[in-house]
C-alpha positions in Angstrom: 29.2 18.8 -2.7 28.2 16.6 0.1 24.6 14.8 -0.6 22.7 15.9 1.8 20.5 12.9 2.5 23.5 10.5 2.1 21.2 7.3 3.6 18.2 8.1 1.7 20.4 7.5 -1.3 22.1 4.5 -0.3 21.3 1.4 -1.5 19.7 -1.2 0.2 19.0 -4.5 -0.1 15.6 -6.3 0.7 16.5 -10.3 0.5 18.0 -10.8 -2.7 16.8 -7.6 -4.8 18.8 -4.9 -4.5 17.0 -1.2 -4.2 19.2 1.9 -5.5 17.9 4.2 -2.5 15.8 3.6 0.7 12.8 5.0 -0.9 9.5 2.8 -1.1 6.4 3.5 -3.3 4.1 1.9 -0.9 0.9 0.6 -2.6 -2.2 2.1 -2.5 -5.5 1.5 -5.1 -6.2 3.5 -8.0 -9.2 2.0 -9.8 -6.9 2.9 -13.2 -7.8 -1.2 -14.1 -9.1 -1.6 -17.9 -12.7 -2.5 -17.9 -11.7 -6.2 -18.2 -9.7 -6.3 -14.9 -6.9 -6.3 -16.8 -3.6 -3.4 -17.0 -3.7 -0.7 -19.2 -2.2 2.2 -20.6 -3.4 4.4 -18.5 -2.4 2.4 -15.4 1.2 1.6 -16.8 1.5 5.5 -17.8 0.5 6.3 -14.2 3.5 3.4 -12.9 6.0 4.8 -15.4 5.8 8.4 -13.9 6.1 7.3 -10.8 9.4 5.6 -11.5 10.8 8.4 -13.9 10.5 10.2 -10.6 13.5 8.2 -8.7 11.9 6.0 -6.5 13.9 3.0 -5.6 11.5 0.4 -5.2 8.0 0.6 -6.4 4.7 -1.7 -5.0 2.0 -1.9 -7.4 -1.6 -1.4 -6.0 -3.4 -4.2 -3.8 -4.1 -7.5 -6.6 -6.7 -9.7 -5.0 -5.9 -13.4 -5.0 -8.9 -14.3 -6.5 -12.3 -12.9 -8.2 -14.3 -11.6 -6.9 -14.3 -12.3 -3.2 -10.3 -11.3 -3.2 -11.3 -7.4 -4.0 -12.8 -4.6 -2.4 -13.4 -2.0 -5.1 -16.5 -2.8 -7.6 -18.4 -0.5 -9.5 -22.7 -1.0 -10.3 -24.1 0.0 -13.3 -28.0 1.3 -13.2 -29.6 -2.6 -13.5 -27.0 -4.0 -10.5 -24.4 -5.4 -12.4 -21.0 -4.8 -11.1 -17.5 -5.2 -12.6 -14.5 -4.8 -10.6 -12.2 -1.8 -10.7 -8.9 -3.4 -9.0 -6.5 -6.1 -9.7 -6.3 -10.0 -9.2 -3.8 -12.1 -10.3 -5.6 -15.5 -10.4 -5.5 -16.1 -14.0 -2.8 -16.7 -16.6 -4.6 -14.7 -18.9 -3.3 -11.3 -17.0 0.2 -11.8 -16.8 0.8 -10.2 -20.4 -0.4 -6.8 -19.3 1.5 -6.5 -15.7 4.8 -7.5 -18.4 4.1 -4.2 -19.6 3.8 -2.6 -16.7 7.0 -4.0 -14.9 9.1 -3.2 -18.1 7.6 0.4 -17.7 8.7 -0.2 -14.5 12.2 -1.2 -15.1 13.1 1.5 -18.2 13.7 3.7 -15.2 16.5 1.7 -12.8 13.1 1.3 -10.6 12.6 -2.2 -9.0 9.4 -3.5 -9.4 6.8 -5.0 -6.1 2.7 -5.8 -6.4 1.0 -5.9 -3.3 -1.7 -9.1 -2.9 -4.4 -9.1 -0.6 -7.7 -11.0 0.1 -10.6 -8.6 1.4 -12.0 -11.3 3.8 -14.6 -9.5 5.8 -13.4 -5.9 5.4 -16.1 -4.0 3.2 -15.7 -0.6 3.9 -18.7 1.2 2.5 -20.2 -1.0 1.2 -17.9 -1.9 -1.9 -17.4 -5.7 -1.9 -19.9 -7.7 -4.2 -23.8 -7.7 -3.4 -24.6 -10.6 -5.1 -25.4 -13.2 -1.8 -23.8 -16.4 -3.7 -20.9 -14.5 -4.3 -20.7 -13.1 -0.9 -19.0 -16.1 1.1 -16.9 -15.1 3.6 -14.0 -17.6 4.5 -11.7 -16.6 7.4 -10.3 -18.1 10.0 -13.1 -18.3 12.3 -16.8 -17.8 12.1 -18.1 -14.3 12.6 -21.7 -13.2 13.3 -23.2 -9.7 13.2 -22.8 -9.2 16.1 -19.7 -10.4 17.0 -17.6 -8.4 14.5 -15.5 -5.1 15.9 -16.9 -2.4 14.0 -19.4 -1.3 11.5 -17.2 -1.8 8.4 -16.8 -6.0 8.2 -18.9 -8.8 6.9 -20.0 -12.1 9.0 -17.8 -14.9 7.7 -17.7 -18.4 8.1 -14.2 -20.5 9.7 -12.6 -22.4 6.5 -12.8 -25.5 6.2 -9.0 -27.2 6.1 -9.6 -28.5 2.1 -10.3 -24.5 1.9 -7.0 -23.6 4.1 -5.2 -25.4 1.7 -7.2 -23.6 -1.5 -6.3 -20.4 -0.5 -2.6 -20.7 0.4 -2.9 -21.9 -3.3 -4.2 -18.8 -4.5 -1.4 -16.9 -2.4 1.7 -18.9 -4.0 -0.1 -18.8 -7.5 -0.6 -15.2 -7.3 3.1 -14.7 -6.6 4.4 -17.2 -9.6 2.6 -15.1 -11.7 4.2 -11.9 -10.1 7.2 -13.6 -11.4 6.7 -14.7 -14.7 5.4 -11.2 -15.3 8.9 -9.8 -14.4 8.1 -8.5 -10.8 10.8 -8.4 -8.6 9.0 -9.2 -5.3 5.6 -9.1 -4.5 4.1 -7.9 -1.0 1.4 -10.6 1.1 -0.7 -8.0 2.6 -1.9 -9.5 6.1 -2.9 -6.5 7.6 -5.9 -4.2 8.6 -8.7 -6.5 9.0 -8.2 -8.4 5.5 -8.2 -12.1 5.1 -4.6 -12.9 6.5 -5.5 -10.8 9.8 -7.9 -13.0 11.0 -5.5 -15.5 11.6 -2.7 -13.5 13.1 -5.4 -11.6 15.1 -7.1 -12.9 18.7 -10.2 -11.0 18.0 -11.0 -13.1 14.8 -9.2 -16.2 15.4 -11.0 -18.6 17.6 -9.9 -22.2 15.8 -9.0 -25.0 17.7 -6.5 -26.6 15.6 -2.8 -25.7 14.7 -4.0 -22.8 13.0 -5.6 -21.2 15.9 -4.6 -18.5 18.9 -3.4 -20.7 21.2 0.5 -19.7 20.2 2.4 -17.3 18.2 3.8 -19.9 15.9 -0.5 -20.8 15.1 -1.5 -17.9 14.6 1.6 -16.9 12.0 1.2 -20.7 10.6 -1.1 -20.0 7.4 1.3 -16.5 6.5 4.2 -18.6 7.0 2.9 -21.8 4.7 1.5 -18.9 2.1 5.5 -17.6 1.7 6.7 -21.0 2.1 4.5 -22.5 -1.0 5.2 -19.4 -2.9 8.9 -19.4 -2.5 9.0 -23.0 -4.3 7.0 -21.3 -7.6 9.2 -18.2 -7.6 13.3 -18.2 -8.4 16.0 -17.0 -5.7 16.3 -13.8 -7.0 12.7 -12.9 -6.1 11.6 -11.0 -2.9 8.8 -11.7 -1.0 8.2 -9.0 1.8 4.6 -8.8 4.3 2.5 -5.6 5.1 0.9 -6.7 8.6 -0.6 -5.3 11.9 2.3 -4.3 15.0 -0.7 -3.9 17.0 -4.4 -3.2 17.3 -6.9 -0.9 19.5 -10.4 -1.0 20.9 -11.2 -4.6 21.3 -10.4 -6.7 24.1 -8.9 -8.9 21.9 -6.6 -6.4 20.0 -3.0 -7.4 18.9 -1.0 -5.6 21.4 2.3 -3.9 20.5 4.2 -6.9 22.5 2.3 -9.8 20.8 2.9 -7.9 17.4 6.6 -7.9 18.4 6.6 -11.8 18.9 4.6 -11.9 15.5 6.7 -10.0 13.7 9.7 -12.3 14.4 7.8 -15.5 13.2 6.9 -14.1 9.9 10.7 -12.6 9.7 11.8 -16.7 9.6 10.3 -16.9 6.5 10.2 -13.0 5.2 12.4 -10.8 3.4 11.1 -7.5 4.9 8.2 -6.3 6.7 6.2 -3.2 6.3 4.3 -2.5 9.7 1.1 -0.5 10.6 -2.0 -0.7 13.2 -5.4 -1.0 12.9 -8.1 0.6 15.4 -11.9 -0.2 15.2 -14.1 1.6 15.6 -16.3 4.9 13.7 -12.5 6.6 13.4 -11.5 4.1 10.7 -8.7 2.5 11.3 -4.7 3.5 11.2 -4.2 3.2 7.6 -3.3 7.2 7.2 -2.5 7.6 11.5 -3.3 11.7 10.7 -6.8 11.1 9.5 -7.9 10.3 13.2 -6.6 13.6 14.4 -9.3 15.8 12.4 -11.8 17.4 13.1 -10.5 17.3 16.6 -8.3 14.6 18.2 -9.9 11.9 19.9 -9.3 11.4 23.6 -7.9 7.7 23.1 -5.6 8.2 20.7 -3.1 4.9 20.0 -0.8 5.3 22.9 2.0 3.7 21.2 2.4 6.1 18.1 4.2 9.0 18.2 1.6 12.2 17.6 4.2 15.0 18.3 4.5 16.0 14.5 0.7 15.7 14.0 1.0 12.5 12.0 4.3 12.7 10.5 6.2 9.5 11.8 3.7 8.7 14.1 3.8 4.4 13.1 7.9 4.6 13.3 8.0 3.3 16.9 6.2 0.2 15.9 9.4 -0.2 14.1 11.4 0.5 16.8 9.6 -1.9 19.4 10.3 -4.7 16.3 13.4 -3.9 15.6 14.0 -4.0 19.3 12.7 -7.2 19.5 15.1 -8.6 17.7 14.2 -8.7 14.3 16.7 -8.6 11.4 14.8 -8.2 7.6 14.4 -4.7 6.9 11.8 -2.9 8.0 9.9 0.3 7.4 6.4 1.9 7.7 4.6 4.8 5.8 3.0 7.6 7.8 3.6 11.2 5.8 7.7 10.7 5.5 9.3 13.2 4.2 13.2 13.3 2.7 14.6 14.9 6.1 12.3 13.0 8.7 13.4 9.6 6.3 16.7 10.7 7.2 17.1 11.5 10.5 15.0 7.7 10.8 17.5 6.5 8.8 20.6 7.7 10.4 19.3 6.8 14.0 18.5 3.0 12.6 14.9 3.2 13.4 13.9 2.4 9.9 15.8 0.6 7.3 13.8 1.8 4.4 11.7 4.8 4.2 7.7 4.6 3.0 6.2 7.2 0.9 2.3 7.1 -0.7 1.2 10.6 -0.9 4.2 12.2 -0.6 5.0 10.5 -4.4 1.3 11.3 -5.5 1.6 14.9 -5.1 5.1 14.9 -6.5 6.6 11.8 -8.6 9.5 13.9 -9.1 10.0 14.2 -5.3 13.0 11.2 -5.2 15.1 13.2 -8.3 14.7 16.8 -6.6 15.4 15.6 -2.6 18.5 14.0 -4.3 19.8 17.3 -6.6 19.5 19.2 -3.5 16.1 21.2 -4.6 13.6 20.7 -1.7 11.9 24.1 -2.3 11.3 22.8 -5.8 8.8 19.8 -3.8 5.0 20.2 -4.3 4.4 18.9 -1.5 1.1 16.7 -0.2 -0.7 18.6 2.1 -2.5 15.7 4.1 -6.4 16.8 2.8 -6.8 13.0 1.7 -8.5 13.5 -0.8 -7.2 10.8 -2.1 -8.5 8.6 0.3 -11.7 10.0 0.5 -12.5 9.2 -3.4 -11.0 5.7 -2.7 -14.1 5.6 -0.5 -16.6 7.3 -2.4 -15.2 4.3 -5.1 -14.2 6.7 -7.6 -10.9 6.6 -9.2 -7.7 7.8 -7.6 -7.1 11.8 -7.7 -5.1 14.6 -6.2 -5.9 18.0 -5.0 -2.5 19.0 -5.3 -1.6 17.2 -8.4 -4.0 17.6 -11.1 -1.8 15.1 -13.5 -2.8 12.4 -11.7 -4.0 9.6 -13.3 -3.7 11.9 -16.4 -0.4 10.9 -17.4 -1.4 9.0 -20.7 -4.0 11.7 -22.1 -2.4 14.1 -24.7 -3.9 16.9 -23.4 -2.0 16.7 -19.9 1.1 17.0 -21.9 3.9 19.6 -21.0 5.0 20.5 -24.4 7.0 23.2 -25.0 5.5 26.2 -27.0 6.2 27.0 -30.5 5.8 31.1 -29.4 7.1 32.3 -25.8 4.4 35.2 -24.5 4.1 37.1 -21.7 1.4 35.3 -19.3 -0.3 37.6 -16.1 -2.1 35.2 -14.1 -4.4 37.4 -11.6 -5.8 35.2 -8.8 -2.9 33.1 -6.6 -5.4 30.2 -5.6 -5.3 26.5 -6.8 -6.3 26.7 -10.2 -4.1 30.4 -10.7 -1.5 28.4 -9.3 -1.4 25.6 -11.4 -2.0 28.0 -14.7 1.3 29.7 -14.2 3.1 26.6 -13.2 1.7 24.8 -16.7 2.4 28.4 -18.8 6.1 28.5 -17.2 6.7 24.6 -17.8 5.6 25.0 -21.4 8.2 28.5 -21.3 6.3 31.0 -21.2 7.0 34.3 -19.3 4.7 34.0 -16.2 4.2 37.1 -14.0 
């Protein structure tokens, strides 16, 4: 029988690694880190069931560069005291447990990605560190209070060029570690409004030296010396692919989808894919999950470059398009509520090369297996409630609405086993929880009516 997503399930190539379908686990947080910032079982339980599921190429959760002023997620105890609750990768002393997690990774024909990221001024809600000597922003330029574009950013101060020089360190050091730990690429977030942005964008980049606005090769210079550096600690077989901004909305100074274009084909020199999105300042949030800004009701400037005729679904795929029209050859690809037949039909007309999925995979890991056995009716699929996001943002740990095994994966007591005695089960009551009580009864083999 004919597969009927024959490009989904083609394999691809992204630089050197080779990825046995189009399908991307595209990072998002999880706050599943072990009390001592380290991996653990029930993070490399959570990794592993994502990869069991079929995914071709996995990207681990954003790692900060350094600690703390790399991360964004902390957690307070009653006195003040915080620890963080997501990954770094500036210490030796880690690479042991992210082994783990990539041969997890790996049992399953799964290729193995971790995104990096520095937070730089973004502190939405309030999460970074509170501790004022602690609290040092370095970006590209010097921000004030009331210069910065929206209510969820720190001031900063412009780096100094010894601490330019620093932090590309901590870039190509994060990655070598990425590859002594057995990753197979690694992922240089410099997007949103995190560290790397405010180079790449006009509204935080006011430097006067080579590093500044005044060109597109400037403002791509400290991205493009953080892959360079990194490629000379890392072998030829390792991948190193960048998460950035196509364009940006309310501010005078936004990216717009033409400079992104021009952007996006200096970091391609150096890139082995790209993974595109927006950002828009502002109360909305930004562009992160392009649905959320349609609810409760749509606003009246919605990005006019996104395509909002499947209320979300697909909506970032003409950034893509204006990129790959603009001449750029790496792969590229985007995440924005992709589905096995919209990934498709994307892939078939050549507007993406690889497809992004985040919450698709959350609600169902098994998703990749099932689209490829022909059993689409057999998807749980993610309805778009983001709840997800919202305990991100509430700093809580990650869960699902529609998935109650979330983050569950390595407790016993989440266990299908089968049952020693099949019995005939009525469930009365067709909501969430009777729902998910005759799916566990009939998984374990009982007779569910």
């Amino acid at each position: 029988m004919k597969q009927r997503f024959q490009k989904l399930f083609e394999p691809g190539m992204i630089g050197p690694v080779k990825v046995k379908n189009r399908i991307i686990k595209t990072a998002n947080g999880t706050s599943f880190v072990d009390p001592d910032q380290t991996v653990g079982e029930r993070m490399i339980t959570y990794y592993e069931r994502l990869a069991k599921g079929g995914v071709g190429l996995l990207v681990v959760e954003s790692c900060g560069t350094e600690y703390p002023l790399g991360i964004q997620h902390v957690h307070y105890d009653a006195q003040g005291n915080y620890e963080g609750v997501q990954l770094h990768m500036d210490d030796d002393r880690l690479i042991p447990g992210f082994k783990r997690l990539t041969d997890a990774i790996h049992r399953h024909d799964c290729k193995a990605s971790i995104q990096f990221q520095h937070a730089g001024p973004w502190n939405p809600t309030g999460l970074l560190p509170r501790d004022p000597k602690i609290r040092d922003i370095k970006c590209a330029s010097a921000m004030t209070e009331e210069e910065l574009p929206g209510p969820d950013f720190l001031p900063s101060r412009e780096m100094t060029r010894d601490e330019l020089e620093e932090q590309i360190n901590l870039w190509a050091g994060a990655a070598e570690r990425a590859y002594r730990a057995g990753f197979d690429a690694c992922e240089f977030n410099h997007g949103t409004a995190h560290q790397g942005n405010t180079f790449l964008s006009r509204i935080w980049n006011k430097r006067t030296d080579e590093y500044g606005p005044q060109s597109f090769e400037n403002r791509t210079r400290f991205l493009r010396r953080c892959i360079e550096e990194a490629r000379k600690r890392t072998g030829p077989e390792f991948a190193i692919h960048v998460i950035m901004n196509a364009v940006e909305y309310n501010h005078p100074r936004a990216t717009t989808l033409e400079e992104g274009v021009e952007l996006a084909k200096y970091v391609a020199e150096v890139a082995d894919g790209l993974n595109l999105r927006g950002e828009r300042y502002g109360h909305r949030g930004g562009l992160i999950q392009p649905d959320r800004i349609l609810y409760p009701v749509p606003p009246d400037d919605l990005p006019k470059d996104y395509d909002w005729s499947r209320n979300g679904r697909g909506a970032s795929v003409p950034l893509v398009e204006a990129v790959k029209r603009g001449g750029v050859k790496i792969p590229v690809w985007t995440a924005c509520r992709l589905d096995p037949v919209l990934g498709e039909e994307y892939l078939q007309k050549g507007s993406l090369d690889f497809v992004g999925m985040t919450r698709r995979l959350l609600a169902d890991p098994d998703l990749p297996n099932k689209a490829k056995e022909g059993r689409i009716n057999d998807i749980r699929w993610c309805n778009g409630c983001l709840y997800c996001f919202d305990c991100r943002n509430r700093n809580q740990v990650l869960a699902c609405r529609t998935n109650p095994y979330l983050g569950r994966e390595h407790l016993p007591e989440f266990q299908i086993r089968p049952v020693k005695k099949k019995k005939k089960v009525l469930v009365i009551g067709g909501g969430p929880s009777g729902m998910e009580a005759a799916r566990a009864a009939a998984q374990r083999g009982h007779d569910v009516t």
